[in-house]
ZAKEPA-514294 format. One line per field, with one value per residue: residue in one letter; x, y, z of N, C-alpha, C in turn; residue number from 1. Coordinates in Angstrom, 2 decimals, m for minus. Each point is the difference from the previous one (the first is absolute). Layout:
! ZAKEPA-514294
residuo = [a;...]
n.X = [X;...]
n.Y = [Y;...]
n.Z = [Z;...]
ca.X = [X;...]
ca.Y = [Y;...]
ca.Z = [Z;...]
c.X = [X;...]
c.Y = [Y;...]
c.Z = [Z;...]
num = [NUM;...]
! end
This chain:
! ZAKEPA-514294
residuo = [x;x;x;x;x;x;x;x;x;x;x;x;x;x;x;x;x;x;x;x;x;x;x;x;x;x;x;x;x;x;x;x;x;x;x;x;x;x;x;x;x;x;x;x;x;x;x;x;x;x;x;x;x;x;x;x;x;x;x;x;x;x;x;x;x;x;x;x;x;x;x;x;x;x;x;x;x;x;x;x;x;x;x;x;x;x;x;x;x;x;x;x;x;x;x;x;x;x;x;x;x;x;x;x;x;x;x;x;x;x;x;x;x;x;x;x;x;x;x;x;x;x;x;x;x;x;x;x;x;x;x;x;x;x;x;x;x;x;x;x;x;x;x;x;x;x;x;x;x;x;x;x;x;x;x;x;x;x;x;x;x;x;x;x;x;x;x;x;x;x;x;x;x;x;x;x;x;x;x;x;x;x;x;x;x;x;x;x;x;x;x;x;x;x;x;x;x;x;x;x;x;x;x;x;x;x;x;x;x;x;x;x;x;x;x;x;x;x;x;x;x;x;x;x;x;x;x;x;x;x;x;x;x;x;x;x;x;x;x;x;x;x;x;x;x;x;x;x;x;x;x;x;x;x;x;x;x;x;x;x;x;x;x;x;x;x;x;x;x;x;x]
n.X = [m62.66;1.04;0.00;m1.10;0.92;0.58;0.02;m0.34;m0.81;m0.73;0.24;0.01;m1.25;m0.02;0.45;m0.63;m0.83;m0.18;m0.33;m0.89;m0.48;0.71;m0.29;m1.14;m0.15;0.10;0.93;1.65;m0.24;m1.30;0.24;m1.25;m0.02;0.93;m1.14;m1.13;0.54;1.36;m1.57;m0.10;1.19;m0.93;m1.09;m0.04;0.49;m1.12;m0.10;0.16;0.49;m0.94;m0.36;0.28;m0.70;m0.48;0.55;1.04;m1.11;m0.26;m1.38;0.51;m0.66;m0.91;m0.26;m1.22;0.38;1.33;m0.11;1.15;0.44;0.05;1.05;m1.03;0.49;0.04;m0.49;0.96;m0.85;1.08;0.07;2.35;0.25;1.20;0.26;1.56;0.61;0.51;m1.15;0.25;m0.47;m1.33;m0.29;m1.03;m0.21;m1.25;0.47;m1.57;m0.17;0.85;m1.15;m0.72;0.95;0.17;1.47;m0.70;m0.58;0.82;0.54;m1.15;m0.68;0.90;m0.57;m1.20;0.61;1.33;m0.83;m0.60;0.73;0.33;0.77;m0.75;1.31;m0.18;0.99;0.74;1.05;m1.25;m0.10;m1.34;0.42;m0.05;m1.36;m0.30;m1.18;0.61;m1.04;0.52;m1.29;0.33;0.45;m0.21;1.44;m0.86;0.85;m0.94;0.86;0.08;0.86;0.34;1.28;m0.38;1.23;m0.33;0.71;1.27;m0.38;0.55;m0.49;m1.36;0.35;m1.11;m0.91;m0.81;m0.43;m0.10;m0.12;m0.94;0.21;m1.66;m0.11;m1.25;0.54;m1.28;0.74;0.70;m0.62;1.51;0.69;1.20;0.15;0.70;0.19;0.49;0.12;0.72;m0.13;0.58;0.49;0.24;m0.17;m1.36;0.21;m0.22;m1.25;m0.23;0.22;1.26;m0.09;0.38;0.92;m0.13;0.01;0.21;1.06;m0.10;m0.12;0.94;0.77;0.20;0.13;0.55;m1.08;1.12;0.55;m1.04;m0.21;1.31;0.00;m1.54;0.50;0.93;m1.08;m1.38;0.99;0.53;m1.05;0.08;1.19;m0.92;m1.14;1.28;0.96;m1.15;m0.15;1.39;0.19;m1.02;0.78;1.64;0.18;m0.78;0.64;0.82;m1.32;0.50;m1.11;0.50;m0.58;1.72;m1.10;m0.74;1.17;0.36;m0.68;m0.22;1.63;m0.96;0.41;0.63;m0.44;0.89;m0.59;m1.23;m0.03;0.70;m1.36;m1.13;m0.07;m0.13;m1.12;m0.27;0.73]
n.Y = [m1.52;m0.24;m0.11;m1.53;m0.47;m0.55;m1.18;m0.47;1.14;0.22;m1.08;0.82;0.28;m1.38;m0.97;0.83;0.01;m0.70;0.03;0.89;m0.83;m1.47;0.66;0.56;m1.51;m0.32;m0.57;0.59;0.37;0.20;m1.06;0.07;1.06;m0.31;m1.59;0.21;1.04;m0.61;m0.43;1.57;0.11;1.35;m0.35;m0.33;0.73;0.91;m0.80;m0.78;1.11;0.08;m1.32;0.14;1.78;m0.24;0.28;m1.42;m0.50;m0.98;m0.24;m1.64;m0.78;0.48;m0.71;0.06;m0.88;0.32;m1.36;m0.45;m0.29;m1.45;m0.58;0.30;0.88;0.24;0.39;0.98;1.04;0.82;1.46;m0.05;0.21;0.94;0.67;0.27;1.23;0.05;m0.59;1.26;m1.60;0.62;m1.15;0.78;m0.25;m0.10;0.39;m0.06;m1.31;m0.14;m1.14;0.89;0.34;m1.83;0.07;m1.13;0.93;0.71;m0.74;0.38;1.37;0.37;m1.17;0.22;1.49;m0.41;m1.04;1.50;0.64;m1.11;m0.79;m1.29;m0.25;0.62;0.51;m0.06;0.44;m0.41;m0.57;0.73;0.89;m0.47;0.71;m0.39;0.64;0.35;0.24;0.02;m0.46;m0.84;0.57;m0.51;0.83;0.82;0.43;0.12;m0.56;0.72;m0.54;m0.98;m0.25;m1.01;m1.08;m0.87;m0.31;0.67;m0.86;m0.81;0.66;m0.42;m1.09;0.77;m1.23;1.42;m0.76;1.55;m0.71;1.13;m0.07;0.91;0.90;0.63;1.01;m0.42;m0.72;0.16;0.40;0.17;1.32;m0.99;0.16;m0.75;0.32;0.64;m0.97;0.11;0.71;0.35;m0.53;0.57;0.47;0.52;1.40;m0.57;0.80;m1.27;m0.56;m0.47;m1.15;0.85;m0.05;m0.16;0.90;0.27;m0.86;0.13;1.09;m0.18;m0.74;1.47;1.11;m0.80;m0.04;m0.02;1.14;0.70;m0.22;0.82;0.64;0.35;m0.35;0.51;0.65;0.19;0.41;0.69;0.52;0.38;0.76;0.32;0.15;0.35;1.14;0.65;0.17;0.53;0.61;0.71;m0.04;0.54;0.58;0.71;0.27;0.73;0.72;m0.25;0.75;1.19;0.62;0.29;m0.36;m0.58;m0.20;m0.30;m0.80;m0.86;m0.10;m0.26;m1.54;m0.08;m0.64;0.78;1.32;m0.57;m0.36;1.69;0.28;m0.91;0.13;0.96;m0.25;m1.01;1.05]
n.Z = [12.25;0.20;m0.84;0.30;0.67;m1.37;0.56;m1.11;0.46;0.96;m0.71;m0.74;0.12;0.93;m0.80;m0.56;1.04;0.09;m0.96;m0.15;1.34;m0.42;m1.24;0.71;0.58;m1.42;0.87;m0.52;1.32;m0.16;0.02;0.32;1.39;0.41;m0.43;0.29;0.65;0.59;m0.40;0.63;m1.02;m0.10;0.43;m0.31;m1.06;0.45;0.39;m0.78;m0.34;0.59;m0.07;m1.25;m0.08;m1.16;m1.47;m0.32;0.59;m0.70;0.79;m1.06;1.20;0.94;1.07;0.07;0.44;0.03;m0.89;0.70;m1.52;1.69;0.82;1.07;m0.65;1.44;m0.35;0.22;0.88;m0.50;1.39;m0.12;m1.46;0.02;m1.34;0.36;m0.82;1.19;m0.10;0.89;0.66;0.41;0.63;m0.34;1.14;m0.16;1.41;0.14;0.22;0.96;0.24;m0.49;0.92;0.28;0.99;0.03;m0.28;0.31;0.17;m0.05;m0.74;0.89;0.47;0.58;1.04;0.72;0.63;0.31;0.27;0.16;m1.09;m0.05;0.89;0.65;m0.37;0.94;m1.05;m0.28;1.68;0.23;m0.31;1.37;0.28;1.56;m0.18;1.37;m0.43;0.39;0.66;0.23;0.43;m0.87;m0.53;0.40;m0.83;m0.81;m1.06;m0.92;m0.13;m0.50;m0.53;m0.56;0.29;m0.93;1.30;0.04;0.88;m1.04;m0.70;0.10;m1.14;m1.22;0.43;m0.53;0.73;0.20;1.19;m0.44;1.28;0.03;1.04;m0.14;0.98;m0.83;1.37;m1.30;0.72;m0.47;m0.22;m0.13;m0.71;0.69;1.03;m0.87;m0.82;0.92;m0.13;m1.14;0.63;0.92;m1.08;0.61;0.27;m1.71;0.55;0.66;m1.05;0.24;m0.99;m1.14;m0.72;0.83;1.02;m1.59;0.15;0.59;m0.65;m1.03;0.75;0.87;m1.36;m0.68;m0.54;m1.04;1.18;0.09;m1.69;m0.34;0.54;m0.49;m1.27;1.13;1.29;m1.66;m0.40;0.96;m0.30;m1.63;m0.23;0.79;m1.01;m0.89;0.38;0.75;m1.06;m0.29;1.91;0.13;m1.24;1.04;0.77;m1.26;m0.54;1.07;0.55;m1.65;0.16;m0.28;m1.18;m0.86;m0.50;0.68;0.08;m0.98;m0.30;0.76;m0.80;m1.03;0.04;m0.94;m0.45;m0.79;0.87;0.32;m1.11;m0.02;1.06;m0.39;m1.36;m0.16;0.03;m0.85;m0.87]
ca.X = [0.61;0.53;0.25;1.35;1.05;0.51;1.71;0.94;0.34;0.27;1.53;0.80;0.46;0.69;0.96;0.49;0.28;1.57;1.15;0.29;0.81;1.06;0.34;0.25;0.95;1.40;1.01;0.95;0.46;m0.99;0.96;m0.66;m0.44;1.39;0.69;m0.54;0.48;1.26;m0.44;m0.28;0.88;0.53;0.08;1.51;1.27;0.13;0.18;1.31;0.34;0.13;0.46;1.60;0.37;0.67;m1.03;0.13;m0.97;m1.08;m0.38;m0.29;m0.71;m0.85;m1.35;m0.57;m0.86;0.65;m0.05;1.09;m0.25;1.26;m0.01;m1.07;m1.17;m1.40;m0.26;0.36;m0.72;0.56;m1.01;0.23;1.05;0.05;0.99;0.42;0.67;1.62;m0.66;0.37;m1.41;m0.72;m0.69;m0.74;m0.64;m0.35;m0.14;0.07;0.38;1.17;m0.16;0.04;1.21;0.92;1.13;m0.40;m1.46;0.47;1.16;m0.78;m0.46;1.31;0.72;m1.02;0.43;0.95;m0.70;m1.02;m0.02;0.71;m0.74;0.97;1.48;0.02;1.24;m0.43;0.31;m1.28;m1.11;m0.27;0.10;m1.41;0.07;m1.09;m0.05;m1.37;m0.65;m0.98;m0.67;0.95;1.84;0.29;1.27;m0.13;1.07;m0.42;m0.22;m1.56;0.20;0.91;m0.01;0.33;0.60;1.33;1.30;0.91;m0.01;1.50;0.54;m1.19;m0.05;m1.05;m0.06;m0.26;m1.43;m0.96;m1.53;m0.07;m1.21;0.18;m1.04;0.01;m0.99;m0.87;m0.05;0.92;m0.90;0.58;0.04;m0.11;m1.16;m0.57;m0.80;m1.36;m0.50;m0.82;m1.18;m0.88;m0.13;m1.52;m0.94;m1.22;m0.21;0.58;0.00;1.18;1.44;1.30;0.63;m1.15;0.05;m0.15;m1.65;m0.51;m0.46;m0.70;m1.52;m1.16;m1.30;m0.98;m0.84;m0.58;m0.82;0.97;1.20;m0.75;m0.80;0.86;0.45;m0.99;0.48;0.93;m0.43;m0.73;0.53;0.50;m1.29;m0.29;0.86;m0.39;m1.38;0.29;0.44;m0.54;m0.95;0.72;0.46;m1.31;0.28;1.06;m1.23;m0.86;0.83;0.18;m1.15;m0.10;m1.62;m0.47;0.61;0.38;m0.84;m0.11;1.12;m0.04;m1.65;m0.07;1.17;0.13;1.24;0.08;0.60;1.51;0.80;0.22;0.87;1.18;0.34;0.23;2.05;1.22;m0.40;0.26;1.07]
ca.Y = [m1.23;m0.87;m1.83;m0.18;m0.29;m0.89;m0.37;0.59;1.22;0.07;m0.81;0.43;1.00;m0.14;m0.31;1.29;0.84;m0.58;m0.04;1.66;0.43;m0.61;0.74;0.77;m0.36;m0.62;0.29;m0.75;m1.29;m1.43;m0.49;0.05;1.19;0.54;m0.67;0.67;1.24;m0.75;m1.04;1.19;0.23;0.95;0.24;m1.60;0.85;0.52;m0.76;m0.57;0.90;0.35;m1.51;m0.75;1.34;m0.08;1.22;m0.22;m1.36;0.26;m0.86;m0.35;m0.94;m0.38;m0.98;m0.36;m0.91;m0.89;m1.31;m1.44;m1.44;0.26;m1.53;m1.40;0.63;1.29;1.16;1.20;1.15;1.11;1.05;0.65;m0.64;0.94;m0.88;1.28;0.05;m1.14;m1.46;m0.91;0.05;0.44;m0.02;0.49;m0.59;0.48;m1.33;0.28;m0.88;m0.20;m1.48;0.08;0.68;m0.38;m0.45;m1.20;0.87;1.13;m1.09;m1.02;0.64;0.01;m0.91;0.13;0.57;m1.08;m1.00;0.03;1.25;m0.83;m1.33;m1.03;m0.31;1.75;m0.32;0.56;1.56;0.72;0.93;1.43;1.24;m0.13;0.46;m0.23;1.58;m0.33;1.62;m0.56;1.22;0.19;m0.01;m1.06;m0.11;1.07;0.87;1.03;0.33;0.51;m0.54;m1.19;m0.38;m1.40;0.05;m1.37;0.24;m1.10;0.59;0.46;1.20;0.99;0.53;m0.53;m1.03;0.50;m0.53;0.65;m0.62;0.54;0.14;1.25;0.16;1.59;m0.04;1.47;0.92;1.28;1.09;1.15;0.91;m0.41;m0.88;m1.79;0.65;0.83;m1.22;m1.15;1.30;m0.24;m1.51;0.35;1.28;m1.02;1.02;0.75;1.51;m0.23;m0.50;0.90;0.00;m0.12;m1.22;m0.85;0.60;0.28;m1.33;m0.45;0.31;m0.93;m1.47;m0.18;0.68;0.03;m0.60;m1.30;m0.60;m0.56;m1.26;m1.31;m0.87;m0.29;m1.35;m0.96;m0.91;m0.95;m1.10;m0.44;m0.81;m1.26;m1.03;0.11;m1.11;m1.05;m1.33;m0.79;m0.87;m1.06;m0.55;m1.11;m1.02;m1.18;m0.66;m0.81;m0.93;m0.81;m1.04;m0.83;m0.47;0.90;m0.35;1.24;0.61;0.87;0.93;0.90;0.53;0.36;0.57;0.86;m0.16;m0.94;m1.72;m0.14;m0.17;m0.87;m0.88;0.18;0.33;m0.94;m0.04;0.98;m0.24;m1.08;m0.28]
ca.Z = [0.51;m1.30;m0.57;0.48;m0.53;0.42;0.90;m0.80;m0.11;1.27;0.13;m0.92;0.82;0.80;m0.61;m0.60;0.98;0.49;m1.29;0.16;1.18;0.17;m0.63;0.77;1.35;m0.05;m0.30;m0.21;0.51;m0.57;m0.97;m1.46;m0.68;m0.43;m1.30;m0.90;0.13;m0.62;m1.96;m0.87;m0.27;0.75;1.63;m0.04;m0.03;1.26;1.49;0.33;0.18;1.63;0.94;m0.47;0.04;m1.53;m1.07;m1.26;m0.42;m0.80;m0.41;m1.13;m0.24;0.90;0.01;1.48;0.90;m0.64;0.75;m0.55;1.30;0.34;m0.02;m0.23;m1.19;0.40;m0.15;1.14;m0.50;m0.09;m0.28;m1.00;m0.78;m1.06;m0.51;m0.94;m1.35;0.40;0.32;0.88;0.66;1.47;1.14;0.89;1.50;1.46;1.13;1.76;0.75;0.24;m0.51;m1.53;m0.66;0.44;m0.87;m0.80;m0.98;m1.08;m0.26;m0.67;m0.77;m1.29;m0.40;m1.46;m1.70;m0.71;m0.94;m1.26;m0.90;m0.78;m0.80;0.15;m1.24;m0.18;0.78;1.89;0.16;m0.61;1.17;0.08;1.82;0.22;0.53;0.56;1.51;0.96;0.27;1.49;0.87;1.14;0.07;m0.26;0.66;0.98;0.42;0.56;m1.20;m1.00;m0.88;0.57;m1.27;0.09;m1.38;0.70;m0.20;0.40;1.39;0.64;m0.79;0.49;m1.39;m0.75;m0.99;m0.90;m1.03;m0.67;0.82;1.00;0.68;0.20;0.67;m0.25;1.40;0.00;1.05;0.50;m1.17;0.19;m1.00;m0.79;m1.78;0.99;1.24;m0.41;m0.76;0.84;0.59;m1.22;m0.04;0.71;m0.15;m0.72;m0.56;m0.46;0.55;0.85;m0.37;m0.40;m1.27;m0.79;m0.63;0.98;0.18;m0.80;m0.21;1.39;0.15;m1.10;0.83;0.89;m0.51;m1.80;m0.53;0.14;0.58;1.33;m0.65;0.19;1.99;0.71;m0.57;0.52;1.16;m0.07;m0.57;1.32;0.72;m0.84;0.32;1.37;m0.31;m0.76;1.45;0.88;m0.92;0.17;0.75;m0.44;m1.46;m0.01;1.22;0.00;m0.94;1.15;0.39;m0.71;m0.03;m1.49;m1.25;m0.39;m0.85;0.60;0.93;m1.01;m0.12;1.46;0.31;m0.87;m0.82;m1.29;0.13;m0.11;0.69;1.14;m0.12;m0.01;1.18;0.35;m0.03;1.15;1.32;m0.23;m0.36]
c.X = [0.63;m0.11;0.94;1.13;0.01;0.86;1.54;0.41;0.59;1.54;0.46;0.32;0.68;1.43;0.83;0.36;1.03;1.33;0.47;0.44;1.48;0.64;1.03;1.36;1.07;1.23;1.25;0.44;m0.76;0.78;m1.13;m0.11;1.61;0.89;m1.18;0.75;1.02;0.37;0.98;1.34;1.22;0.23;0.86;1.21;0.04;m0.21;1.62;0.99;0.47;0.16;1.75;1.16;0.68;m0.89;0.38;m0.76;m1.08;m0.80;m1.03;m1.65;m0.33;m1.14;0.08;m1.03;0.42;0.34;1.01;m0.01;1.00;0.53;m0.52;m1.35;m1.29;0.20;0.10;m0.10;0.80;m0.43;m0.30;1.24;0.36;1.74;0.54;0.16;1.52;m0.64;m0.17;m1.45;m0.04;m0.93;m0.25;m1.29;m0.22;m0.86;m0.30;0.18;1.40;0.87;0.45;1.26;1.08;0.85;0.26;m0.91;1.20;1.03;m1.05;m0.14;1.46;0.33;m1.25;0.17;0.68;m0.62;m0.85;0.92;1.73;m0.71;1.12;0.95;0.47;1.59;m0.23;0.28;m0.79;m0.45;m0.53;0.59;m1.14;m0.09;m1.27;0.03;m1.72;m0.33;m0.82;0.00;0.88;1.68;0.11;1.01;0.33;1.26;m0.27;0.19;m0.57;0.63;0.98;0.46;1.11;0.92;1.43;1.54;1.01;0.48;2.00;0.26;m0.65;m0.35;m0.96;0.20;m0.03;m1.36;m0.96;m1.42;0.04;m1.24;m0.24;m1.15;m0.08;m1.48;m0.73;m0.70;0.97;m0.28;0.43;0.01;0.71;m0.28;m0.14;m1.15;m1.24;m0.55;m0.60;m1.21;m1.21;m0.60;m1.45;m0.88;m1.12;m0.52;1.45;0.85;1.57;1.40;0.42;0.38;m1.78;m0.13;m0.50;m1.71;m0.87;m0.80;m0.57;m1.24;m0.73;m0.60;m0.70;m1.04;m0.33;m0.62;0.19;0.74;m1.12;m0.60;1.14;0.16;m1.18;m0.05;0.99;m0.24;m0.73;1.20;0.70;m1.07;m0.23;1.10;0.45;m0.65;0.39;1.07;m0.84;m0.81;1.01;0.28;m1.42;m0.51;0.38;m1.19;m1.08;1.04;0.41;m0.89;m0.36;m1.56;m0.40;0.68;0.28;m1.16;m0.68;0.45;m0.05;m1.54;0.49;0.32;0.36;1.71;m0.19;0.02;1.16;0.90;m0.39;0.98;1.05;0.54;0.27;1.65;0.69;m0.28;0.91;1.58;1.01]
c.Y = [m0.76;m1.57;m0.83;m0.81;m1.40;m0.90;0.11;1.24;0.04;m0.08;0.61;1.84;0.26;0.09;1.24;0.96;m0.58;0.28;1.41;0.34;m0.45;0.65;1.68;0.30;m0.41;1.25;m0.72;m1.14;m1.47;m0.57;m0.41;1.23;0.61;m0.42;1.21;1.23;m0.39;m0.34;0.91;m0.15;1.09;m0.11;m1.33;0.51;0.95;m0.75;m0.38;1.02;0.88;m0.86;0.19;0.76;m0.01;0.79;m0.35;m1.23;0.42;m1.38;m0.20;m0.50;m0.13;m1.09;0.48;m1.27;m1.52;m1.46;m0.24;m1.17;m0.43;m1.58;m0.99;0.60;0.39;1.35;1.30;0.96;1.16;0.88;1.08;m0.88;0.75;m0.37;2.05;m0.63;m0.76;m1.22;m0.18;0.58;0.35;m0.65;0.84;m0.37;1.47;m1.02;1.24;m1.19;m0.04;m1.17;m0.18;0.65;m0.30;m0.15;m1.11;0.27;0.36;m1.36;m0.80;0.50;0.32;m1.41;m0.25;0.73;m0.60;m0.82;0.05;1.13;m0.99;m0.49;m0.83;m0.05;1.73;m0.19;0.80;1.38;0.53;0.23;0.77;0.45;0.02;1.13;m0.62;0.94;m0.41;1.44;m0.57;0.92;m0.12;m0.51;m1.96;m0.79;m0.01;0.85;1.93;1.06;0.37;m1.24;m1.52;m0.28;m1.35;m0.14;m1.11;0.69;m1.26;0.12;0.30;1.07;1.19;0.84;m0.41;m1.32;m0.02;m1.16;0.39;m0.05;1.05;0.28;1.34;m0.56;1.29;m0.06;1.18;0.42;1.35;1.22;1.65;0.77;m0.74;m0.73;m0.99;0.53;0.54;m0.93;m0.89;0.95;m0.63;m1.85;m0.15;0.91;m0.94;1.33;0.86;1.23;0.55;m0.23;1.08;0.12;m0.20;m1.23;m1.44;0.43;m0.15;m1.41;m0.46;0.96;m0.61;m0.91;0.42;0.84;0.65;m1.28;m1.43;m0.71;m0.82;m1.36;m1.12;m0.47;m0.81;m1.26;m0.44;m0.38;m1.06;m1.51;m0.78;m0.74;m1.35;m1.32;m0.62;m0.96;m1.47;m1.12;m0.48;m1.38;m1.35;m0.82;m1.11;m0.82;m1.18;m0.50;m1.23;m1.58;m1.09;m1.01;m1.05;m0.41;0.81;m0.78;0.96;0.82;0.73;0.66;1.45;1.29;1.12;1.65;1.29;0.33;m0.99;m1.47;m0.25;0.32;m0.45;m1.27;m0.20;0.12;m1.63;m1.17;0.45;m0.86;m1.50;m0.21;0.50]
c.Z = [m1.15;0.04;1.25;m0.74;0.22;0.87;m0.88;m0.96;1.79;0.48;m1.01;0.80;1.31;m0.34;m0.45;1.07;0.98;m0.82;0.18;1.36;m0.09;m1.04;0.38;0.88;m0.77;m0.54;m0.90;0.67;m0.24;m1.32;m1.59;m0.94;m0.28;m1.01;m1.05;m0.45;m0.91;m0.78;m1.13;m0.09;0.48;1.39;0.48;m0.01;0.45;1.31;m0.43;m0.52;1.27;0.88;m0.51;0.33;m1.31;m0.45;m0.93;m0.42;m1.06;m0.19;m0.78;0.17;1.50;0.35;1.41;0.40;m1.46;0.56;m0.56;1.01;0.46;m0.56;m0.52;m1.25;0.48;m0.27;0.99;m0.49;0.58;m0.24;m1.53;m0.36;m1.09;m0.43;m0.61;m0.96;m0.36;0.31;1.99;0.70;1.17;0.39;1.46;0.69;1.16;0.71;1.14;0.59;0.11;m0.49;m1.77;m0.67;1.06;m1.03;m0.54;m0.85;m0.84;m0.69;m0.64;m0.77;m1.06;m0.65;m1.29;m1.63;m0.72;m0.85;m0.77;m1.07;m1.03;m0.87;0.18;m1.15;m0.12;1.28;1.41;m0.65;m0.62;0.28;m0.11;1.55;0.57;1.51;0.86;0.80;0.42;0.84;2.06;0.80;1.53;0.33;m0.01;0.82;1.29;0.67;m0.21;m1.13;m1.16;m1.37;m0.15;m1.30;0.53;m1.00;0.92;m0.60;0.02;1.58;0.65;m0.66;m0.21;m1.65;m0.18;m0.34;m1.69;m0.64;m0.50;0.62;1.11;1.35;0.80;1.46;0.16;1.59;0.21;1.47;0.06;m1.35;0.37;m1.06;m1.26;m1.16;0.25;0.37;m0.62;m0.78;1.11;0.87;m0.88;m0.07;1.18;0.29;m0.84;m0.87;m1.02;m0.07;0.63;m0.33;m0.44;m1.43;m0.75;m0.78;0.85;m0.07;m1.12;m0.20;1.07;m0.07;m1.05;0.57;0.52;0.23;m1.66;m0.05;m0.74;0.76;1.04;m0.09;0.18;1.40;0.28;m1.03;0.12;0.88;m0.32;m0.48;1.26;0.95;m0.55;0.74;1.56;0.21;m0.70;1.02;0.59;m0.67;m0.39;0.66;0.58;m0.58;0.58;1.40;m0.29;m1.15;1.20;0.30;m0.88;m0.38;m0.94;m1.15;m0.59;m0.62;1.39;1.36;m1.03;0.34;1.37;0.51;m1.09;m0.97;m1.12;0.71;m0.25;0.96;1.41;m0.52;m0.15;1.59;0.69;m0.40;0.83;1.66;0.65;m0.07;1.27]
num = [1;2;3;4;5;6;7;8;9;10;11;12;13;14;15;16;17;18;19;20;21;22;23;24;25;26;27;28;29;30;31;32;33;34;35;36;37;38;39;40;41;42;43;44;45;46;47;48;49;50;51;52;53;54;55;56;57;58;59;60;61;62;63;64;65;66;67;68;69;70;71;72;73;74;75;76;77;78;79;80;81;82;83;84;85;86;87;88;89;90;91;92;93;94;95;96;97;98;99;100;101;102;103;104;105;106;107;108;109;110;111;112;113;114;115;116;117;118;119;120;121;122;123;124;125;126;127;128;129;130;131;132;133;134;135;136;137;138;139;140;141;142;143;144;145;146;147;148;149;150;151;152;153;154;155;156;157;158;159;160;161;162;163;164;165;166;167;168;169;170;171;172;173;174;175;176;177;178;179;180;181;182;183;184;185;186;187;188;189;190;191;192;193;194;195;196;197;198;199;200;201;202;203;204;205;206;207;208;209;210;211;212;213;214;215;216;217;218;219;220;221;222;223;224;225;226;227;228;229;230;231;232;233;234;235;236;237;238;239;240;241;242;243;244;245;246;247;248;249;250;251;252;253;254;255;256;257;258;259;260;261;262;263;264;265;266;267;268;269;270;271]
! end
């Protein structure tokens, strides 16, 4: 008979075993686990390669689960943000919600690169070429298409505007023989085994079966939990700040946040 266990072993093994089933189950299309894959340099220039149908890109500099900020200086979390060797950027988004890859989404997200990938006093013809592509699980558009490439014209003349802002929707309901098609195969397969391109697979079995790759996801859910725990602790902060009968010290205590920043919550609150 063994030892028993602690609640906090208990919960750790819970925790883990959950981690190894959702593990399991994820696929490209989950937008955490496809910024993980993406991170990788290669497999970046191979996706956008077959999204652009080009072979002459080379990219310089990948992030996944990248923040800029917009306007008002909050902070927006981009799945992928990769930059070639000609400077011109990719924003990449996968969206099973339909909601999440409106055409006010994508007009938003190009207008971000703009503002972050400038410095101020940098002249308009310095732009980077921007590319926003939205990988979604269903015909968005809905015309029935495997691919949409967006791009403002001049409507009496039907010529390129030429601004360099480009918008992609790529519809991994159409999973035919070709390298789209077969990429978007590969976008919902939860079994490696399965995909079509190695380069793709290879990396996708490191998460979900080497020994590192597996340590990293199961510390990206704990950090997603963390930060799960840390909203809710906030939004309880401002609650109880509301009721005006605690004192930051111990809202703080309470809540398991600094005294600084209930008092930064309470500013914000006020202001």
């Amino acid at each position: 008979m063994g030892e028993n266990k602690t609640p906090q072993e208990l919960d750790f093994e819970r925790k883990h075993e959950e981690d190894m089933r959702r593990i399991r189950d994820l696929r490209l299309m989950d937008d955490d686990f496809m910024s993980k894959v993406f991170e990788d340099k290669e497999c970046a220039e191979f996706l956008l390669k077959i999204i652009l149908d080009r072979d002459d890109l080379t990219i310089q500099e990948v992030h996944g689960q990248h923040d800029l900020n917009n306007l008002q200086g909050r902070s927006v979390r981009l799945d992928i943000l990769a930059v070639d060797e000609a400077n011109r950027a990719y924003n990449i988004e996968v969206q099973r919600s339909d909601r999440g890859a409106g055409v006010k989404r994508a007009r938003y997200n190009s207008s971000l690169l703009d503002a972050n990938l400038t410095q101020k006093g940098d002249a308009y013809n310095a732009l980077n070429e921007t590319y926003v592509i939205f990988i979604t699980e269903h015909d968005v558009l809905k015309k029935n298409l495997p691919i949409y490439h967006v791009d403002r014209i001049i409507r009496e003349t039907g010529e390129d505007f030429g601004d360099e802002a480009h918008i992609i929707y790529v519809n991994s309901q159409i999973k035919d023989e070709s390298q789209l098609g077969r990429l978007m195969h590969d976008f919902s397969c939860k079994n490696p085994n399965d995909m079509c391109f190695s380069v793709l697979a290879n990396r996708v079995r490191y998460f979900k079966e080497d020994t590192k790759g597996v340590a990293t996801m199961c510390r990206a859910f704990e950090e997603v939990r963390e930060e799960g725990e840390r909203r809710k602790a906030i939004e309880a902060a401002k609650r109880l700040l509301s009721g005006g009968k605690l004192s930051y010290e111990e809202i703080a205590d309470a809540m398991g946040l600094s005294v600084e920043e209930v008092k930064a919550l309470d500013t914000k609150r006020s202001a």
